[in-house]
C-alpha positions in Angstrom: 223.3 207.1 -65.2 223.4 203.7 -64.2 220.5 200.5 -63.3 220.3 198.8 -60.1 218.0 196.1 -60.3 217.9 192.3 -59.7 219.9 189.3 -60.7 217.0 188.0 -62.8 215.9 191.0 -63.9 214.8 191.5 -67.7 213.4 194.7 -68.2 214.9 198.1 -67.0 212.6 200.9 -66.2 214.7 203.4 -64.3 218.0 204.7 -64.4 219.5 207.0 -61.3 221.9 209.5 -60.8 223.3 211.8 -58.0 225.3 214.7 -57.4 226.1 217.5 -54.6 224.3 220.6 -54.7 227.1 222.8 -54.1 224.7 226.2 -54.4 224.7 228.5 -51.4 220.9 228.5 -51.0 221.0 224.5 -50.5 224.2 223.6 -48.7 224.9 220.3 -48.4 221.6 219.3 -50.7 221.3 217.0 -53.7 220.9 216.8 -57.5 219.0 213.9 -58.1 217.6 212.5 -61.8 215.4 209.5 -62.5 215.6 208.8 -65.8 212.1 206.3 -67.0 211.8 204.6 -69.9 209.4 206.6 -72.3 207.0 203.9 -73.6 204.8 206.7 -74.2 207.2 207.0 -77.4 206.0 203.5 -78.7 202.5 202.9 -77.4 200.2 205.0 -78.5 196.8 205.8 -77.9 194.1 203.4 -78.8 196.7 201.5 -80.7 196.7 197.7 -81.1 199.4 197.8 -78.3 197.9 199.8 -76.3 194.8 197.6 -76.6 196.7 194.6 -75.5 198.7 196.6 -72.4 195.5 198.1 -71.1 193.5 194.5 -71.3 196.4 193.3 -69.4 196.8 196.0 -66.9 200.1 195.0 -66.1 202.8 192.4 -66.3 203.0 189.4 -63.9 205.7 187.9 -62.2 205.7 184.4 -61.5 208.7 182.6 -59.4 210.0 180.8 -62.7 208.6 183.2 -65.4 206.7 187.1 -66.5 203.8 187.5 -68.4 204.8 191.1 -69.6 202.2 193.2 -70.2 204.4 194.3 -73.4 205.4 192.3 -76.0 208.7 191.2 -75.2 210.5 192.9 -78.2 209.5 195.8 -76.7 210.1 195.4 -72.9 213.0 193.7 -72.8 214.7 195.7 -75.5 213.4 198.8 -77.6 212.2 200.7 -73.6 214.4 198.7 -71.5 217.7 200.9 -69.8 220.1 198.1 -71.6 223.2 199.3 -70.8 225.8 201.5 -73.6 222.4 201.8 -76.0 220.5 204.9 -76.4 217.4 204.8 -75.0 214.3 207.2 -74.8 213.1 208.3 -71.0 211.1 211.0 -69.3 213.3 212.2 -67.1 212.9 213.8 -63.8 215.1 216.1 -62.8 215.1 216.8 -58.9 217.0 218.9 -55.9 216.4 218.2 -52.4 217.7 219.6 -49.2 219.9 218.4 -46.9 217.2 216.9 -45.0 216.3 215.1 -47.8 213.3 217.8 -48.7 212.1 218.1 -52.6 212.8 221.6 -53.7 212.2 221.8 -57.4 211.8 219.7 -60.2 211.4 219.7 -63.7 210.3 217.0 -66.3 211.8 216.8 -70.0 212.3 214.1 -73.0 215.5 212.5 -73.2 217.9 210.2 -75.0 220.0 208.6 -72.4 222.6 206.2 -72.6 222.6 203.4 -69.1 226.7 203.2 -68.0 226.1 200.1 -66.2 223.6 197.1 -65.2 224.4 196.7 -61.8 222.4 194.6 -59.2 221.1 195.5 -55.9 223.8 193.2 -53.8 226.5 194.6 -56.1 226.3 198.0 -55.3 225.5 197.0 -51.5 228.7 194.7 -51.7 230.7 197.8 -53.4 229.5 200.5 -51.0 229.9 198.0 -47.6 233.6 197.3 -49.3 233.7 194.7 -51.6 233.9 196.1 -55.2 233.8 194.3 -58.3 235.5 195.4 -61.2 232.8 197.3 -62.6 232.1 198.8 -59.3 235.5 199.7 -58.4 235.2 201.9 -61.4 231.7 203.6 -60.2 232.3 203.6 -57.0 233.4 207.8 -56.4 231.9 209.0 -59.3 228.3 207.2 -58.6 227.9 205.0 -56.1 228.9 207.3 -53.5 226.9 210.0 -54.4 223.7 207.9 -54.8 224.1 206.3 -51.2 224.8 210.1 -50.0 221.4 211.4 -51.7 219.5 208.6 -50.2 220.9 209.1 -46.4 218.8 212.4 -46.6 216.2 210.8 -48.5 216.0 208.3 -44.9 216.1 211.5 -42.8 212.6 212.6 -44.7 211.6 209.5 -44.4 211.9 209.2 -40.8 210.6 212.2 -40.2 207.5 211.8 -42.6 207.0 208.4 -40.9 205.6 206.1 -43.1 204.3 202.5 -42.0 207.3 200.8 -42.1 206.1 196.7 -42.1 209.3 193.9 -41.7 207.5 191.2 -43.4 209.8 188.5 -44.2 210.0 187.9 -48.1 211.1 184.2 -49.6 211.5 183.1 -53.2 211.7 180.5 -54.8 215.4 179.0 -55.5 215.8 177.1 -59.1 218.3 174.5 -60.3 220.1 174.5 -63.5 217.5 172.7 -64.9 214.7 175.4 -64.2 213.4 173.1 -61.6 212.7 174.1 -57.8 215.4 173.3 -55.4 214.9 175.8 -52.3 213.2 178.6 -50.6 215.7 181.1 -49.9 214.9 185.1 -47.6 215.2 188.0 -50.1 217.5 190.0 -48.1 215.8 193.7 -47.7 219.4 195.8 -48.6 219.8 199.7 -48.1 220.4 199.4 -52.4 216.7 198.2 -52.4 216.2 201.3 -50.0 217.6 203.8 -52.0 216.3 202.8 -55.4 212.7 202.8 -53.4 213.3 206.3 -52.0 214.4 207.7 -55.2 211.3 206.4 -57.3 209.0 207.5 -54.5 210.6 211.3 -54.6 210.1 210.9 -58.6 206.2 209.6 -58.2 205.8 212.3 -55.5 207.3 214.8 -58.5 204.9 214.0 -61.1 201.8 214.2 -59.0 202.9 218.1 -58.0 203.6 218.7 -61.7 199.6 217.6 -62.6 198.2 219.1 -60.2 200.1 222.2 -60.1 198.9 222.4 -64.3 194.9 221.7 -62.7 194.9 218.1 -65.0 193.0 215.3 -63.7 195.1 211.7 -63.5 194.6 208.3 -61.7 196.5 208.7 -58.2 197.8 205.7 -56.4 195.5 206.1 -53.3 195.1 204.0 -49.8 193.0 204.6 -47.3 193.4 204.6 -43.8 192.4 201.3 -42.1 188.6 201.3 -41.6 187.2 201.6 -37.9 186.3 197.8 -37.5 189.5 196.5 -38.8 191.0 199.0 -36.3 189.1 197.4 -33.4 189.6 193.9 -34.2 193.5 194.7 -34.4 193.4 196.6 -30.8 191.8 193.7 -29.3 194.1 191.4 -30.7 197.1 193.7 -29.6 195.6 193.2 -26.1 196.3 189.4 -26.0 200.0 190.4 -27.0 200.1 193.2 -24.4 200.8 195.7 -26.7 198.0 198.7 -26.5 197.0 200.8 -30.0 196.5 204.3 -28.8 192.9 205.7 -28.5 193.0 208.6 -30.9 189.6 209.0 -33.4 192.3 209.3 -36.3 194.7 206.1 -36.9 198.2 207.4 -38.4 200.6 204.9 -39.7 203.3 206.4 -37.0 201.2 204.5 -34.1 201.8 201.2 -35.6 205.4 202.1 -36.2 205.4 202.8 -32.2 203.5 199.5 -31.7 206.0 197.3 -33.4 208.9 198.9 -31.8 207.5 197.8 -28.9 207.9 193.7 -28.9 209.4 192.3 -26.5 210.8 189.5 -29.0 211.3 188.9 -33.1 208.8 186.4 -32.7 206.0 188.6 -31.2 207.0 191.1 -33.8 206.8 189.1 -36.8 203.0 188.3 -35.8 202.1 192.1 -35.0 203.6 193.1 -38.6 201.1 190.6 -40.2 198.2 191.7 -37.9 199.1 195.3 -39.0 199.0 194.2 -42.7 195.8 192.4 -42.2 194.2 195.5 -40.9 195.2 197.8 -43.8 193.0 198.7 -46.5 194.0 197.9 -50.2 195.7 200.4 -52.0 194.5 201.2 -55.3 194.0 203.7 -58.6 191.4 206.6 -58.8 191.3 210.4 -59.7 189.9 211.6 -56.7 193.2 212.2 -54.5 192.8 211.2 -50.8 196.4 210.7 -50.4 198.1 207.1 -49.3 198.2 206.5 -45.8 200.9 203.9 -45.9 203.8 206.1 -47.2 201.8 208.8 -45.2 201.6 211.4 -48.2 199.4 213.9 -49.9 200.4 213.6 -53.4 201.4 210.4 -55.1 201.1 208.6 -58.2 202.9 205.5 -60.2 205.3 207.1 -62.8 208.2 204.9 -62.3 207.0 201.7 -63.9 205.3 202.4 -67.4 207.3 198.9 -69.0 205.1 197.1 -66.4 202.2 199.0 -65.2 199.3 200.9 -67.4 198.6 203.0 -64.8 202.3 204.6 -65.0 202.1 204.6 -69.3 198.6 206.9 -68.2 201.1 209.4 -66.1 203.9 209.9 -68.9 201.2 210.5 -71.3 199.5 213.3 -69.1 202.7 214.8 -68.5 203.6 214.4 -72.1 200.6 216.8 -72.8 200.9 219.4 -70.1 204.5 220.1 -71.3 204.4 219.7 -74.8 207.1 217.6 -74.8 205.7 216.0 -78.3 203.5 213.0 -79.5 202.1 210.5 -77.4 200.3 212.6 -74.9 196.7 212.5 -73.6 194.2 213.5 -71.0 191.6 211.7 -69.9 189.0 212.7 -68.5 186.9 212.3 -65.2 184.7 209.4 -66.1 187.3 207.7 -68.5 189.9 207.7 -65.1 187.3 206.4 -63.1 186.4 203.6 -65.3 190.5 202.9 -66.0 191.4 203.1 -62.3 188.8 200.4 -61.4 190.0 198.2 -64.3 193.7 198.3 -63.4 192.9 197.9 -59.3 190.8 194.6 -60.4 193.9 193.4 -62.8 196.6 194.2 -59.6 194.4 192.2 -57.6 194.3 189.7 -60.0 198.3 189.4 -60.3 198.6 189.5 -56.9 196.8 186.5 -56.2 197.9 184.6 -59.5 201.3 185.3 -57.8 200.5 184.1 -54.6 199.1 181.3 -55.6 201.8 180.1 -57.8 204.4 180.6 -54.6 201.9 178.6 -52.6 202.1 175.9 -55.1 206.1 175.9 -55.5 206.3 175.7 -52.1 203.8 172.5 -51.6 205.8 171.0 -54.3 209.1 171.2 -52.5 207.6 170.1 -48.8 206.2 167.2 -50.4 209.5 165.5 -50.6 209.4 165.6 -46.8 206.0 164.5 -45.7 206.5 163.2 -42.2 209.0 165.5 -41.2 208.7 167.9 -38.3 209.2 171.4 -38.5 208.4 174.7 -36.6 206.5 177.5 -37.3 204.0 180.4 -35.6 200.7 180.1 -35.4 199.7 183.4 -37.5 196.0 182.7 -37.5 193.1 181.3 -35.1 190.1 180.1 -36.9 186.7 177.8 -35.8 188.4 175.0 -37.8 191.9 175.3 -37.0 195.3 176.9 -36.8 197.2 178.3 -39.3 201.1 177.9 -38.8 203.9 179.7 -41.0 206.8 177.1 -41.6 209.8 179.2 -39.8 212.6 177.5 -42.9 209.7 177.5 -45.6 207.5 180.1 -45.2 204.5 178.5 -46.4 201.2 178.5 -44.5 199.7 175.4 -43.5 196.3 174.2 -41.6 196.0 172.1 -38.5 192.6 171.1 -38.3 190.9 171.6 -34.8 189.7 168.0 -34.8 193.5 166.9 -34.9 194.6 168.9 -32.2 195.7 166.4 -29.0 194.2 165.9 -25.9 190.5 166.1 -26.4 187.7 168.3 -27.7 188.6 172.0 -28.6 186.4 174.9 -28.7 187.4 178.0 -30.6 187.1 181.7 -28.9 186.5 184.3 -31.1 186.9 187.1 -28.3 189.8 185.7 -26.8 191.6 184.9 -30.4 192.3 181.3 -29.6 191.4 177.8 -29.1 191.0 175.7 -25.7 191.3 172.6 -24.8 188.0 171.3 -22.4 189.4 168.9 -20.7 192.8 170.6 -20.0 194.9 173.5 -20.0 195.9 173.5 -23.7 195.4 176.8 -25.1 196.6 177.3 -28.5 197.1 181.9 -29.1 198.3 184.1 -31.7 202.0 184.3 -32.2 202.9 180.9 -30.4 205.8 178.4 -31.3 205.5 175.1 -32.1 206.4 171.9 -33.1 205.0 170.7 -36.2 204.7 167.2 -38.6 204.2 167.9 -42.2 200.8 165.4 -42.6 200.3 166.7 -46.8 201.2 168.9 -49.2 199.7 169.3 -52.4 201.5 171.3 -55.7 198.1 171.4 -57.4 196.3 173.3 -55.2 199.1 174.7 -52.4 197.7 173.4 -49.9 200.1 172.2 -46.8 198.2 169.6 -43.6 200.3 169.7 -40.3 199.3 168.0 -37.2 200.5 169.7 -33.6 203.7 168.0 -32.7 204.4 170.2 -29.5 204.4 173.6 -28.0 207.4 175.1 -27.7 
């Protein structure tokens, strides 16, 4: 068993492992386990921990720091997957089919041991090639059969078709000194893939197991997009000359088929945000409507319990049903209710704290080069402005319609734009252009551009 995580990682929930199913009823199929760490073991019920984790709801990750939701003692060493120490985990135990199909599975306690702490661009680096030393010596024995599991794991996948969004993710780069010195893309790598397909067969495992024992639990549920958001997108797919199919029920497949569609990476990048913008917001309840994204029935967060409540509230239900020893409970209908609503406000909390602090970062770093022209997108069309994301930066800044050259401007809601009166300017969705940084401001994240040129 081994951790793939990344470089800055602290805490280690999961630990993987794969092997060939050699049995004549599933040639060419898959052992796979997922080993979690048990927190369940230390936090108990309606301890003062457990106070503290719930109020929390979950950890959050800034670009220079985490606020765990565990003390640190805890997550970073007694339930983290450190590697050569003996470690406590629920572990999922799981055959699929060649065609990357989940057969059977079966949940137990476990003491584990983590061989290695490997990152996500090590393995990728080992398995495209270039091994290390400590990959050279994994790479046969568990590298290869990892990547082999998760090729059928992509062939499910791709069949299930799940929305599969490109947006492009940046972090923040930091000196030596812990201050700010870049924005740098977060390469998406098939290691990130795999680890992503093997927690999602494990969540997908513990749902089945609670609902095959009739227990009630907090799903992670999304709903499909809602019929205005649906109309706004198609109209705004129109401008682009892309067409959202008619069909009464939206499935995540047609916006698949749409994106495959642009004629350019720059009309794509716009459609993927569009897309996003349209979705609802996924979140935690016990009634089970499925999650439209990942386009599945059954689904809940298991994977995480060092970091979410919401997965600490799986292990414990699945610590009752089978009797695999203290630390178990079962809430109730009401209680879930009430828990599910707390732990979608405090995930829509982090989510914006986060944002918010990358917003600031990046204003920080731009305001070195107020003056300087740039280019970006225009990814939104508003009554008092444009909103352009920096193509080198990322970050989202406003040009106000009263800066915008030649003239008075009106905005047109229907048409998704803004015109010039007095000539043929018309400034759309999805257009390039030239940019000069007017302001930037760290306290608030706030970035001012003024229209240089189309390009």
């Amino acid at each position: 068993l081994i951790t793939i995580d990344g470089p800055d990682a602290r805490d280690f929930d999961d630990a993987v492992w794969a092997a060939p199913d050699n049995s004549k009823e599933n040639r060419n199929g898959w052992h796979i386990i997922v080993a979690i760490a048990d927190v369940s073991w230390y936090v108990r019920p309606k301890s003062s921990l457990d106070h503290d984790a719930l109020d929390r709801g979950n950890s959050v990750y800034f670009p220079d720091r985490v606020i765990p939701m565990l003390p640190e003692h805890i997550s970073n060493n007694l339930c983290s997957l450190v590697p050569k120490k003996q470690r406590p985990c629920i572990v999922a135990r799981m055959r699929i089919s060649k065609d990357g199909q989940l057969l059977h599975h079966r949940f137990s306690r476990a003491m584990i041991k983590s061989h290695a702490r490997l990152t996500y661009k090590e393995v990728q680096s080992a398995i495209d090639g270039k091994q290390s030393k400590d990959t050279a010596l994994l790479l046969n024995s568990v590298i290869h059969p990892l990547y082999g599991a998760y090729r059928s794991l992509e062939k499910a996948r791709n069949s299930r078709g799940p929305l599969d969004l490109n947006m492009p993710d940046r972090q923040i780069v930091f000196g030596e000194t812990g201050n700010p010195i870049g924005i740098a893309p977060n390469k998406r790598l098939d290691s990130h893939k795999l680890i992503e397909e093997f927690m999602i067969l494990a969540n997908i495992a513990a749902a089945e197991t609670i609902i095959k024992n009739r227990k009630p639990c907090l799903y992670r549920i999304h709903e499909q997009p809602n019929t205005d958001k649906v109309s706004i997108l198609k109209n705004m797919l129109k401008d682009l000359n892309l067409n959202l199919s008619e069909d009464q029920i939206v499935r995540s497949s047609q916006f698949n088929t749409i994106i495959k569609k642009c004629p350019s990476k720059e009309i794509a990048n716009i459609v993927n945000l569009l897309i996003l913008r349209s979705q609802s917001q996924a979140e935690y309840n016990p009634d089970n409507i499925g999650h439209f994204g990942l386009n599945l029935n059954n689904y809940c967060h298991f994977t995480s319990p060092i970091r979410r409540y919401s997965d600490l509230s799986i292990h414990r239900c699945l610590v009752s049903i089978l009797k695999l020893g203290p630390g178990g409970l079962i809430m109730d209908y009401n209680d879930l209710m009430n828990l599910g609503s707390h732990l979608s406000s405090c995930e829509r909390r982090s989510i914006s704290a986060e944002r918010d602090a990358i917003d600031r970062f990046s204003a920080g770093l731009l305001q070195t080069h107020i003056g300087n022209t740039f280019t970006g997108q225009i990814t939104g069309v508003t009554k008092f402005g444009l909103f352009v994301t920096l193509d080198d930066y990322g970050g989202d800044g406003l040009i106000p319609i009263s800066s915008l050259p030649n003239g008075y401007h009106h905005f047109e809601e229907n048409n998704h734009c803004i015109r010039a009166n007095n000539t043929n300017d018309t400034y759309t969705l999805g257009q390039k252009v030239s940019i000069i940084l007017f302001d930037a401001d760290p306290l608030t994240g706030s970035i001012s551009l003024r229209l240089k040129k189309n390009l």
